[in-house]
C-alpha positions as semicolon CSV with decimal commas, in nm:
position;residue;x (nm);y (nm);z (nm)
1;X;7,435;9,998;12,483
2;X;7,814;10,011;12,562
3;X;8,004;10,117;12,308
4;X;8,344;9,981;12,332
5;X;8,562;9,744;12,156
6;X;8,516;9,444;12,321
7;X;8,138;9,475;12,263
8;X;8,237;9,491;11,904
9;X;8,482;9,213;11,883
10;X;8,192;9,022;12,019
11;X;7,958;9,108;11,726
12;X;8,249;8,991;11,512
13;X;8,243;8,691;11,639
14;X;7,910;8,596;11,633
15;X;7,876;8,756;11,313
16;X;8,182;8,482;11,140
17;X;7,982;8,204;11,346
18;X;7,654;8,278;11,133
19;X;7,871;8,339;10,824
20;X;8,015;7,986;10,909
21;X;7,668;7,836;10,961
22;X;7,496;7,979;10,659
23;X;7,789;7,905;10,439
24;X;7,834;7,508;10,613
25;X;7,399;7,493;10,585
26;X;7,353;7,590;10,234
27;X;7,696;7,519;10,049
28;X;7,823;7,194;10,217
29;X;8,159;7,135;10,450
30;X;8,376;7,228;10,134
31;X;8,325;7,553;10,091
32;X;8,347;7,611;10,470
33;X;8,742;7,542;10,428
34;X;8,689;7,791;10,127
35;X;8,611;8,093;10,355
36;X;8,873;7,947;10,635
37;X;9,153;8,202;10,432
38;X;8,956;8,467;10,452
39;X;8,869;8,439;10,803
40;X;9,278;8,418;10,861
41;X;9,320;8,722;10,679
42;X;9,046;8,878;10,901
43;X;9,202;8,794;11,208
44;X;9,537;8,889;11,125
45;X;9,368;9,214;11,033
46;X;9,220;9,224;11,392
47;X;9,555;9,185;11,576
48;X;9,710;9,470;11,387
49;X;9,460;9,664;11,483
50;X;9,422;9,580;11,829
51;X;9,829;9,603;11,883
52;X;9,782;9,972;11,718
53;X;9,462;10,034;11,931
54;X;9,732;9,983;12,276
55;X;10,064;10,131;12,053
56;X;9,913;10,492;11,965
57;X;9,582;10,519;12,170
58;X;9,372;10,837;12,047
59;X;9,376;11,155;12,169
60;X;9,187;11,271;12,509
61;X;8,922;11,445;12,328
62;X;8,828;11,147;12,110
63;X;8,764;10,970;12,409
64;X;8,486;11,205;12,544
C-alpha cells in the first residue's frame, strides 16, 4: 500500500462522505447542515497543513 499523502487525503474524503451518509440516513437533512461547520473547520485545518507540508518539508532522513 502507498503510503503518501494523497492516498490519505483520499481516505479523508471518503471517510466525511460516509460520515455525511450515516448522519443524512439516520438523523434526517437537518442535522447534515449541523456537521457542515465542522467539516469547514476540517478543511481549513487541511489547507494549513498542506501549505506547511510544501513551506517547511521534513528533513531527508524522515523521508527514508
Amino acid at each position: 500500500m502507498r503510503r503518501n499523502y494523497w492516498t490519505y487525503s483520499a481516505g479523508l474524503l471518503v471517510a466525511w462522505a460516509l460520515v455525511f451518509l450515516l448522519v443524512g440516513l439516520l438523523r434526517g437533512g437537518h442535522e447534515v447542515q449541523v456537521v457542515l461547520p465542522v467539516f469547514g473547520g476540517f478543511c481549513i485545518g487541511w489547507v494549513s497543513t498542506t501549505i506547511a507540508r510544501y513551506v517547511y518539508p521534513p528533513p531527508k532522513q524522515w523521508l527514508s
